[in-house]
C-alpha angles and dihedrals in degrees: 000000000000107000091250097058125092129186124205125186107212136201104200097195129168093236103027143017119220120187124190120200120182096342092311130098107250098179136007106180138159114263096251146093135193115228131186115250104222094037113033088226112150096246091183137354128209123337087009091050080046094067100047092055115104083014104065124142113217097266090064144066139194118215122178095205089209126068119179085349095303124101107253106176103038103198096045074050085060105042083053102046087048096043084046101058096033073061099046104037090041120202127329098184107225104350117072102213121234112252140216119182133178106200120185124236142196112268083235105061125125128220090258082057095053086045098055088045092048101045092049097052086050088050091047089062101282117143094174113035126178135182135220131184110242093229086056103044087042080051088050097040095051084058104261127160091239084185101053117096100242133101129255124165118218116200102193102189094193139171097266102013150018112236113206110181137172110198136184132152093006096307146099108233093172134033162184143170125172127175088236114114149088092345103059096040078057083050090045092056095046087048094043091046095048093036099047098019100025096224131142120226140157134247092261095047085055088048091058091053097046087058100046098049115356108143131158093207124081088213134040142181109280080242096053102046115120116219108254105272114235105227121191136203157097118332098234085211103045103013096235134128111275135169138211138189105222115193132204087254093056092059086052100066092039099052094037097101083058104048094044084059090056091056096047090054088047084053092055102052089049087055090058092046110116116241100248085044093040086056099054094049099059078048093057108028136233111284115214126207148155124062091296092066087062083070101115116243091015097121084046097054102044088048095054086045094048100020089224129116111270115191122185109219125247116265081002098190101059093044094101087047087045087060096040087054097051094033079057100056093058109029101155103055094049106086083192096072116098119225 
C-alpha cells in the first residue's frame, strides 16, 4: 500500500458507526450530527451530537442521516461520513491520502440505495469504494467460511433494520430485511412507559433502559435477572415530576409484538431454505448479532419458536465491522464485493 494510502473498513449503521483501520477500531460513534439552523453549518458530530440531542436550543438541529439502514437525508449523510473518516484516518499535514473503503450495507437495499452510499463515501474523500452486504460481512465477521458450500443463517438485529440472511458459496441464496429492529423496540418502551406510567421520557432515556434490563422472556434465570431500572420524568397528566421502577419483565411484555415479528420473518426464510441447506443449518446452528442480539433470553427464545440451535456472536455489535475489515484486506478475490 503507497504511504500515502490509508484503508477503513465501515459499518454504516442507522444507530452507530463503527470504523476499522488497520485491524483496530478507530472510531465507534452514534449515527447523528447537530447542525445549525440559519446556516446550515455541522455544530457536533457523534457522541457529542449525541448530547445535544433532546436537549437542542432553537438555533440548532439534530438529524440521524440513516432510517431503517438507508440514507435518508443525503447531504447530513454527507457532513457525517466526512467528519468520520477525517476522525478515523487523523492528520496527514500537506498530503490528503488516497482512500479505499468497504462499507457495509442492508440486504435490502436497492440500487438507489448503493448509489446514495457510494456516492457519499466518494464525496467524503473516497477514491476506491466497495460495497459489502451486512448479512455477508456479520457472516464474515462471526468467523464463518462464507466460500464453503455449506449453509449457515445469520439473524442481524440491527438500529434501523433486522438482517436474515442464508448464505453458502459466497452468496445469499435466501433474505430478509425488515425495517423491525432496535429502533422500534426503542419505540415499544416510550409508548409502554407513557401509556402504562404516564411518564414522559426521550429516546435516549429509553436507550438506557433498553440496555439495563431489556429482555424478551417473562421469566429469567435467578443469575441473569437485571435490578428494576428507576426511571424519572413528566407526568404526561399533571406535568410533575414522577418516577417509576421498570423491570426486565416489564420490557418483555412491551416489546413482545416485535419481537414476535422478528420471529415470523425468521420462519419464513426457513420455509424457503432449500432441503440440503435447511439440513446443515439445524446442524450448525443460527448465529445471532447486532445490538438487538444483547437483548437477554433472546437465543432461548428463538430456539424454543424455531427448535433449532441459536447462538449470539461473540462481541455481536462490531461483527459487521469484524467482515468489512477482513472483506477489505483482500478485495479483489470476494465476488461478493460491489464496485
Amino acid at each position: 500500500m503507497p504511504f500515502f494510502s490509508q484503508e477503513l473498513a465501515i459499518d454504516l449503521g442507522t444507530a452507530n458507526t463503527v470504523i476499522f483501520k488497520d485491524d483496530k477500531v478507530v472510531l465507534d460513534e452514534p449515527s447523528i450530527i447537530a447542525v445549525e439552523t440559519k446556516t446550515e453549518k455541522l455544530v457536533a458530530i457523534g457522541h457529542q451530537a449525541q448530547l445535544i440531542e433532546d436537549h437542542t436550543p432553537p438555533r440548532i438541529y439534530t438529524v440521524r442521516p440513516l432510517m431503517n439502514g438507508v440514507i435518508a437525508d443525503y447531504d447530513a449523510a454527507e457532513k457525517m461520513l466526512t467528519g468520520f473518516i477525517r476522525k478515523a484516518i487523523g492528520r496527514r499535514g500537506l498530503f490528503k491520502p488516497a482512500l479505499k473503503v468497504v462499507i457495509g450495507i442492508p440486504g435490502g437495499g436497492t440500487p438507489v440505495d448503493m448509489r446514495s452510499i457510494r456516492d457519499s463515501s466518494e464525496h467524503a474523500g473516497a477514491h476506491d469504494v466497495h460495497l459489502i452486504y451486512e448479512p455477508m460481512a456479520s457472516a464474515m465477521g462471526i468467523g464463518i467460511d462464507v466460500t464453503a458450500p455449506n449453509g449457515n443463517m445469520i439473524v442481524d438485529i440491527g438500529g434501523g433494520t433486522t438482517e436474515i440472511a442464508v448464505i453458502s458459496l459466497g452468496g445469499i441464496v435466501e433474505s430478509s430485511s425488515i425495517h423491525i429492529a432496535g429502533n422500534e423496540i426503542t419505540t415499544d418502551i416510550i409508548d409502554y412507559l407513557g401509556g402504562q406510567h404516564n411518564i414522559s421520557i426521550g429516546r435516549t432515556t429509553a436507550e438506557q433502559i433498553k440496555f439495563a434490563v431489556g429482555a424478551v422472556l417473562p421469566e429469567l434465570p435467578p443469575e441473569e435477572q437485571p435490578e428494576d431500572f428507576i426511571v424519572e420524568g413528566k407526568n404526561l397528566v399533571t406535568a410533575h415530576p414522577t418516577r417509576a421502577a421498570i423491570s426486565y419483565r416489564d420490557i418483555s411484555f412491551c416489546i413482545d409484538k416485535t419481537i414476535t415479528k422478528i420471529e415470523t420473518e425468521i420462519i419464513k426464510v426457513l420455509q424457503r431454505t432449500p432441503p440440503e441447506l435447511y439440513s446443515n443449518i439445524v446442524k450448525n446452528g443460527i448465529w445471532l448479532a447486532g445490538g438487538g442480539s444483547l437483548l437477554r433470553g433472546i437465543a432461548q427464545r428463538f430456539t424454543d419458536k424455531v427448535n433449532i440451535q441459536f447462538r449470539v456472536a461473540e462481541d455481536p455489535l462490531k461483527a459487521v465491522a469484524r467482515g468489512t475489515c477482513l472483506a477489505l484486506k483482500d478485495t479483489e478475490h470476494y465476488p461478493f464485493l460491489m464496485r
